[in-house]
C-alpha positions as CSV (number, residue, x, y, z in Angstrom):
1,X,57.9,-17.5,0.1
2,X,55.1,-16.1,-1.4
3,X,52.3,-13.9,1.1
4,X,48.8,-16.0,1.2
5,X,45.9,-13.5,-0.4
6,X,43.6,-12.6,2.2
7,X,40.3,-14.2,3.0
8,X,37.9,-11.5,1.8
9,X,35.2,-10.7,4.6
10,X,31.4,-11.1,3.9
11,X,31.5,-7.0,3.7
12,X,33.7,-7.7,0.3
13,X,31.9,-10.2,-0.9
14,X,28.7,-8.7,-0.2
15,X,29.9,-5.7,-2.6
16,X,31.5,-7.9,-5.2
17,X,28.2,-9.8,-5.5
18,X,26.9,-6.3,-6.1
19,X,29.0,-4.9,-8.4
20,X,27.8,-8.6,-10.4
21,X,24.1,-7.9,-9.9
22,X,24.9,-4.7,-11.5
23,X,26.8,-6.0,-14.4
24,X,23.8,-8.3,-15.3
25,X,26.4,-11.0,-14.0
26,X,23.4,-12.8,-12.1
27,X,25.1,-16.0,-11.5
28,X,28.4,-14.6,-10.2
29,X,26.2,-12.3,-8.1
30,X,24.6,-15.7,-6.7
31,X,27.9,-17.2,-6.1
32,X,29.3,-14.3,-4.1
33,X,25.9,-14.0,-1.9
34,X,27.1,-17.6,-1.1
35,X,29.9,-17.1,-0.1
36,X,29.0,-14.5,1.9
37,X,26.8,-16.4,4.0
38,X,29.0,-18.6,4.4
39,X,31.2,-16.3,5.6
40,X,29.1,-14.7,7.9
41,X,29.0,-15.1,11.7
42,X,25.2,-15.3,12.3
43,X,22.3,-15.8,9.2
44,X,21.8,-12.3,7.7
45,X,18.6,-11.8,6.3
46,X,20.1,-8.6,4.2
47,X,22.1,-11.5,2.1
48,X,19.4,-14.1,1.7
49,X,17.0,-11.1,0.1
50,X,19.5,-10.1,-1.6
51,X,20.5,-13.9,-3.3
52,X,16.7,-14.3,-3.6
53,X,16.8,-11.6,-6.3
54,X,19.5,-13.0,-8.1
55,X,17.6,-16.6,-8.3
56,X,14.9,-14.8,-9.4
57,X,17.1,-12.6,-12.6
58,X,18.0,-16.6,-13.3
59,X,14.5,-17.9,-13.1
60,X,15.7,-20.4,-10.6
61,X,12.1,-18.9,-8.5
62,X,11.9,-21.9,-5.8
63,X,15.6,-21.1,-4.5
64,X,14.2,-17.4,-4.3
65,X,11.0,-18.6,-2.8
66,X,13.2,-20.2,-0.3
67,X,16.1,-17.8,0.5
68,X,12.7,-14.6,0.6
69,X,11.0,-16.6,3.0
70,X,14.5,-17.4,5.4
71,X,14.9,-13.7,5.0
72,X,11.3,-12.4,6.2
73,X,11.7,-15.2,9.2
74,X,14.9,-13.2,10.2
75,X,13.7,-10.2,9.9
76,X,10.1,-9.9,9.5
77,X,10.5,-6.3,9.1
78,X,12.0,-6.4,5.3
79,X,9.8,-5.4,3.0
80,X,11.8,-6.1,0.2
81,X,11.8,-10.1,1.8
82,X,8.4,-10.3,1.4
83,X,8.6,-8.3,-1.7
84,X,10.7,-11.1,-3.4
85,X,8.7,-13.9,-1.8
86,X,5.8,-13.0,-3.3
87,X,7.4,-12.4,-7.0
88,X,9.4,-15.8,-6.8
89,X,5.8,-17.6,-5.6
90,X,3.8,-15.6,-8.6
91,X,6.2,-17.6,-11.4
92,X,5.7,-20.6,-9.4
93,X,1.7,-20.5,-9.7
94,X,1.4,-20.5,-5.6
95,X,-0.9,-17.9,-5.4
96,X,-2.0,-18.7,-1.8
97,X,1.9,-18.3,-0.6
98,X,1.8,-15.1,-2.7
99,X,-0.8,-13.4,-1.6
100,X,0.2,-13.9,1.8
101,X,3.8,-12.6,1.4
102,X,2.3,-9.3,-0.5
103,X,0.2,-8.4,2.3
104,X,2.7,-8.9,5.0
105,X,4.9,-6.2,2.7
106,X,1.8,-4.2,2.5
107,X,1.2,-3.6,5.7
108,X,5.3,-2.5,6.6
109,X,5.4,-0.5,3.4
110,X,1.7,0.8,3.2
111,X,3.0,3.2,0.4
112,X,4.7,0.8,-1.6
113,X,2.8,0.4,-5.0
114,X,4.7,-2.5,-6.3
115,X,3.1,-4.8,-3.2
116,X,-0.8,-3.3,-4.6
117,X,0.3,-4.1,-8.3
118,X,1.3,-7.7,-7.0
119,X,-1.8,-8.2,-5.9
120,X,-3.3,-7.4,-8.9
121,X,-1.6,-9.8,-10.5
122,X,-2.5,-12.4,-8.2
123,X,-6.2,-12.1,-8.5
124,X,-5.8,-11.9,-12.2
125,X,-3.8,-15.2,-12.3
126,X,-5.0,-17.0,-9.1
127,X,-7.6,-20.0,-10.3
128,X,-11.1,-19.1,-9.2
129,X,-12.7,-21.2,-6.8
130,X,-15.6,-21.7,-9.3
131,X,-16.3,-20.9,-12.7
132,X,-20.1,-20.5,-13.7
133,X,-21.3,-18.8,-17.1
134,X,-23.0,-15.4,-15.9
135,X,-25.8,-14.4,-18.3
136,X,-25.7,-10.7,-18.4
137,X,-29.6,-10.2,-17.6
138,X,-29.9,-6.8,-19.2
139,X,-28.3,-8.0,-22.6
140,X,-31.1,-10.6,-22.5
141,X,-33.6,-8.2,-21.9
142,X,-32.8,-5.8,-24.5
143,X,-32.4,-8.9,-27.3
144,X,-35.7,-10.2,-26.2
145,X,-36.7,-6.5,-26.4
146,X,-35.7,-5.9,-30.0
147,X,-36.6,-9.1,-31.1
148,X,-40.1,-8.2,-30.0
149,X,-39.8,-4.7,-32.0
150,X,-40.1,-2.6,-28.7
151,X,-37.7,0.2,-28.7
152,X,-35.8,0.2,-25.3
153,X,-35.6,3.5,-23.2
154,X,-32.4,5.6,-22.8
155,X,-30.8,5.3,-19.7
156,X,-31.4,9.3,-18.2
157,X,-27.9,11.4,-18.3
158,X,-26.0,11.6,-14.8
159,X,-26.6,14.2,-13.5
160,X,-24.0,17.1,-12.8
161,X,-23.0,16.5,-8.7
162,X,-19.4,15.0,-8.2
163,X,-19.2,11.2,-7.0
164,X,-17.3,12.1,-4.1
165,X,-17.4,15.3,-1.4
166,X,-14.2,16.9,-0.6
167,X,-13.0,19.2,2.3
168,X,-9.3,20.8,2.9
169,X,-7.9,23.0,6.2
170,X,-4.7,24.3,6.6
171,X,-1.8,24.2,8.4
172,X,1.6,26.5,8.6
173,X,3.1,24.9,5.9
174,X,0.4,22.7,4.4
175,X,-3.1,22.3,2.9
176,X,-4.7,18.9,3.6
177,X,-7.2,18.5,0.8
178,X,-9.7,15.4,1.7
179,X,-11.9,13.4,-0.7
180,X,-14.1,11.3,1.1
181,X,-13.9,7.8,-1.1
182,X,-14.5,5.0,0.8
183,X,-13.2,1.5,0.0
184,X,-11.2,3.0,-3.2
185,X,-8.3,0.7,-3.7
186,X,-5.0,2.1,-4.2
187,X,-4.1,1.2,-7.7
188,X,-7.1,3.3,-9.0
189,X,-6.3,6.3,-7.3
190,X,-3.9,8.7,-9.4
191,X,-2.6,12.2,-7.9
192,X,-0.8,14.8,-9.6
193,X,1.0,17.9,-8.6
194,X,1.8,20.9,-10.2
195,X,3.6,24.7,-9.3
196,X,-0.1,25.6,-9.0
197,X,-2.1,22.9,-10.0
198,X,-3.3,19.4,-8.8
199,X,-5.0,16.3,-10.4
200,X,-6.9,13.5,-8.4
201,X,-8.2,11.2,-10.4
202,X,-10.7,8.0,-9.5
203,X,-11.0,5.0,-12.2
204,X,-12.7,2.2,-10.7
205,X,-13.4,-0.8,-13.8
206,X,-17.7,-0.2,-14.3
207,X,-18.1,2.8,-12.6
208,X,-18.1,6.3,-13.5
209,X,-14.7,8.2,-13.4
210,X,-13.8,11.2,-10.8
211,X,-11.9,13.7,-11.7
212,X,-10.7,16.8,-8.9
213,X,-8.5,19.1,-11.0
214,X,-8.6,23.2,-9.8
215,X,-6.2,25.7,-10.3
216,X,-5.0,25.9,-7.1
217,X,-5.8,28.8,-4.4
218,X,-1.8,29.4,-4.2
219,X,1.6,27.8,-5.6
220,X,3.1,25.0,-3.5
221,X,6.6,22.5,-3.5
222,X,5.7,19.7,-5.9
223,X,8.5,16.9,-4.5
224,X,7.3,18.0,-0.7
225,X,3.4,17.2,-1.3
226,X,2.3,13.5,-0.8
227,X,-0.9,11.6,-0.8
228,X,-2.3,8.5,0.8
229,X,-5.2,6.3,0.1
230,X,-6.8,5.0,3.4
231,X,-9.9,3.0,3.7
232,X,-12.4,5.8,3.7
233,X,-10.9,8.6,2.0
234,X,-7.5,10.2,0.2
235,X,-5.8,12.3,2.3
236,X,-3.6,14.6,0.3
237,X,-1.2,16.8,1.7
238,X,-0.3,20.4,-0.3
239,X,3.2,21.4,0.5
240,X,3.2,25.3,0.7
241,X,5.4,27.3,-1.3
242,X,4.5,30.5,1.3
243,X,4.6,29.0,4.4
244,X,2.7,30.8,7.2
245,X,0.0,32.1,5.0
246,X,-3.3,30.8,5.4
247,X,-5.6,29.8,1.7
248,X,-9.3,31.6,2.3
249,X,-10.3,28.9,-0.8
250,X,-9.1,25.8,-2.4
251,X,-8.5,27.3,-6.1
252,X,-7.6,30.2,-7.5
253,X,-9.4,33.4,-7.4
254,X,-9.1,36.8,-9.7
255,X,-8.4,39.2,-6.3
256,X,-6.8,35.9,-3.8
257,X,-7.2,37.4,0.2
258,X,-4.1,36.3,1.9
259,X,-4.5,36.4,5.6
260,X,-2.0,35.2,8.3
261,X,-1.8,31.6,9.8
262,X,-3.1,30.6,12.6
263,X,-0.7,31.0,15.8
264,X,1.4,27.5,16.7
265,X,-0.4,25.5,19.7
266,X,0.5,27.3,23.1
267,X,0.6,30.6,22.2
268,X,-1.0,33.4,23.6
269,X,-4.4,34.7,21.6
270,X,-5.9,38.0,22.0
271,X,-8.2,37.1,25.1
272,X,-4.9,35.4,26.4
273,X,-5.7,31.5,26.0
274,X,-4.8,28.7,23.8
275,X,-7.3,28.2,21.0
276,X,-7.3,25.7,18.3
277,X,-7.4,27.3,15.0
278,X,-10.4,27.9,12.7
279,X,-9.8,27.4,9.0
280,X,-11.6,28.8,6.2
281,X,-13.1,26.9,3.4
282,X,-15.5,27.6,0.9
283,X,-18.1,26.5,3.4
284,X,-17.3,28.7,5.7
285,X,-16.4,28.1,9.2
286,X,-15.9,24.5,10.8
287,X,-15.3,22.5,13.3
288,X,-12.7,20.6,12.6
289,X,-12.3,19.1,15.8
290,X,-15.7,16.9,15.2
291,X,-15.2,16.3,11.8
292,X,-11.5,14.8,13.0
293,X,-13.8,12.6,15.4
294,X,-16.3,11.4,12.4
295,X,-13.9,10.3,10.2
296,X,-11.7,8.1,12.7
297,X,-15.1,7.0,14.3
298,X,-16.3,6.0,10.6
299,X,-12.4,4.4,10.2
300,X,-12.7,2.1,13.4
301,X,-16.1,1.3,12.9
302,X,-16.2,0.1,8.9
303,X,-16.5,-3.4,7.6
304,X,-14.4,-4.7,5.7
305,X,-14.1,-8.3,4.1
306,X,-11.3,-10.6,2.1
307,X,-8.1,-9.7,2.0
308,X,-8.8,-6.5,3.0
309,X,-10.1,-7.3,6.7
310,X,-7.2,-9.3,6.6
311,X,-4.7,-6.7,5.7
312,X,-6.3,-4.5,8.2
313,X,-5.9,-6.6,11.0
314,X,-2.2,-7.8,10.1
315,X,-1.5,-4.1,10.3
316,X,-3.2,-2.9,13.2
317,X,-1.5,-5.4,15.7
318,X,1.6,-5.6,14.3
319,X,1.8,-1.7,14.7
320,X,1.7,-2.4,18.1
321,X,4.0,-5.4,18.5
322,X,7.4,-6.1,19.8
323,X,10.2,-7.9,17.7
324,X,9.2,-10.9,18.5
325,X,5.7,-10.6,18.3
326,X,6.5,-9.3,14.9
327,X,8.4,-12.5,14.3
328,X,5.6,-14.9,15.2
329,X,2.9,-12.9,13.5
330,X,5.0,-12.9,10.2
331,X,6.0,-16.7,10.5
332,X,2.6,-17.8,11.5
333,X,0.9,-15.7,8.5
334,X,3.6,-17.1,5.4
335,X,3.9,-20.2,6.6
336,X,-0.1,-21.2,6.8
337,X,-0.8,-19.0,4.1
338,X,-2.5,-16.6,5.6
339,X,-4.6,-18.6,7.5
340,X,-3.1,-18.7,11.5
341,X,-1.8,-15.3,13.1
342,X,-0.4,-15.9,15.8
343,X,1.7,-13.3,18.5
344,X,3.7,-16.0,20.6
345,X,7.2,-16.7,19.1
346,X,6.9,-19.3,22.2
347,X,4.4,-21.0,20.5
348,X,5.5,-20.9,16.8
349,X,9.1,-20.6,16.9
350,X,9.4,-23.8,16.8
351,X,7.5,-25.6,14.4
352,X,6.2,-25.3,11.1
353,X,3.0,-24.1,11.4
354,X,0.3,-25.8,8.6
355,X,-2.5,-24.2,7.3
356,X,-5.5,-24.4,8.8
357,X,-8.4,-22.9,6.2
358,X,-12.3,-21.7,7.1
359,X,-14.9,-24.6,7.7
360,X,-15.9,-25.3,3.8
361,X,-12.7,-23.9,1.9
362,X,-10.3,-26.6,0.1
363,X,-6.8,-26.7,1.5
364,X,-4.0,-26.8,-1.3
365,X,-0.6,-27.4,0.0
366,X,2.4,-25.7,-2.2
367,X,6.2,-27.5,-2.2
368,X,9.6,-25.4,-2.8
């Protein structure tokens, strides 16, 4: 009597689908994701993202639409949920649903560029509420200028003063550098690093580039520094290759001064107290303790608009939530589009919940 094979266990199918994602196999992959969830005990929101991908390496984007957004409702901390949600809607021209699943990934995977080049996309594919033929007034005024013979005037040269101001202090092991650009967007920020050198670079479309790049004061750990673009400056971090020695300058000098780092918190000082440390720039001395206070002060109190006040305030209470507030801020903002937040799983758990669009605004209603 022959032995009955084994029912494989949603572990094993979960890696054969893998194995078939690999091999470019996308509708075997699709299959085995199936089966897996089939197999499985309880909805896994791991396998649904996963099967989404697959649809979408088939072009079948409304199943991925569907299976991204059961995935983000399970587990509304999946960036990669969201992630495919917003892809899969992209292809099928539901820019609303889109834009809402890109910045609920945004705001759990604030470093994640492919959610900032998704929006891009977005804005350069959504429909425009209204198209008008813009007359650009100075090209008017210089045709009606020639045709009249006059000879226009130059524009003066810019001067020589760099767009934005910039700072650093150190630390042990690091040098924070800050450039104080306010409302830059992420995708037009680029950062460099190099044994001894480092490249910021700001490109907005119609304005005039910045460019940061100094020889720097010592050598640091290229794959250990990091940057981050926040809402009113870059904040990039300089990992040092001599820990424990303090930079008297930002770049390079002929004769550098070395001195030694400030003492760790709590230890004793000369006079026998804790002091905060003083770090030298090429101002000179400064408090760093109120310019700390002016920049979050300048944080908290900035106005945003669009998407972006939107983004922010997605991301400042869910940083504070519990699962299921999570859960009911993530289902409320896909499912209406971005329109409802809401932090009661009582309320929304249970229902669909429609969109409900500013006083003046057309509603548009999208169908997986």
């Amino acid at each position: 009597m022959a032995t009955p094979t084994p029912t494989p266990t949603p572990s094993e199918l979960e890696s054969k689908a893998r194995d078939a994602f690999v091999d470019d196999d996308f509708a075997l992959a699709a299959a085995l994701y199936t089966q897996a969830i089939a197999a499985a005990g309880s909805p896994s929101a791991a396998l649904y993202a996963d099967r989404a991908q697959a649809y979408i390496k088939m072009g079948d984007f409304a199943a991925a639409a569907t299976d991204a957004a059961l995935a983000a409702e399970l587990d509304p901390a999946m960036p990669r949920a969201h992630l495919r949600r917003a892809h899969a809607c992209i292809k099928l021209e539901q820019y609303d649903a889109a834009r809402a699943a890109a910045m609920a990934g945004a705001a759990l995977a604030p470093g994640d560029a492919r959610f900032a080049q998704l929006m891009k996309e977005i804005d350069a594919a959504a429909p425009k509420p209204m198209e008008t033929e813009i007359v650009d007034a100075t090209a008017l005024m210089e045709t009606e200028a020639s045709a009249a013979g006059v000879v226009p005037v130059p524009s003066p040269a810019p001067t020589g003063k760099p767009k934005y101001r910039h700072d650093y202090y150190n630390s042990a092991a690091e040098v924070v550098l800050t450039v104080f650009a306010k409302g830059v967007a992420a995708e037009h920020v680029a950062v460099e690093f190099g044994e001894q050198m480092l490249s910021v670079s700001v490109e907005v479309p119609g304005e005039a580039p910045y460019h940061l790049q100094p020889r720097l004061f010592g050598k640091i750990v290229p794959d250990k520094c990091r940057f981050a673009v926040l809402s009113t400056k870059i904040e990039v971090r300089l990992a040092k290759a001599q820990p424990g020695i303090t930079w008297t300058s930002l770049e390079f000098t002929n004769k550098p001064t070395f001195i030694a780092a400030a003492p760790p918190s709590g230890s004793s000082s000369s006079t026998g107290g804790a002091q905060r440390p003083c770090y030298p720039s090429s101002k000179g001395r400064k408090d760093w303790d109120k310019i700390e206070a002016e920049v979050k002060k300048a944080e908290k109190e900035e106005k945003l608009d669009g998407d972006a006040a939107a983004n922010k305030l997605f991301r400042d209470i869910y940083s504070n939530a519990d699962d299921e507030m999570r859960r009911a801020m993530t289902k409320s903002f896909q499912e209406s589009n971005g329109t409802v937040l809401s932090t009661s799983w009582k309320d929304v758990g249970s229902k669909k919940i429609e969109p409900s669009p500013p006083e003046g605004m057309d509603l548009r209603k999208w169908e997986y």
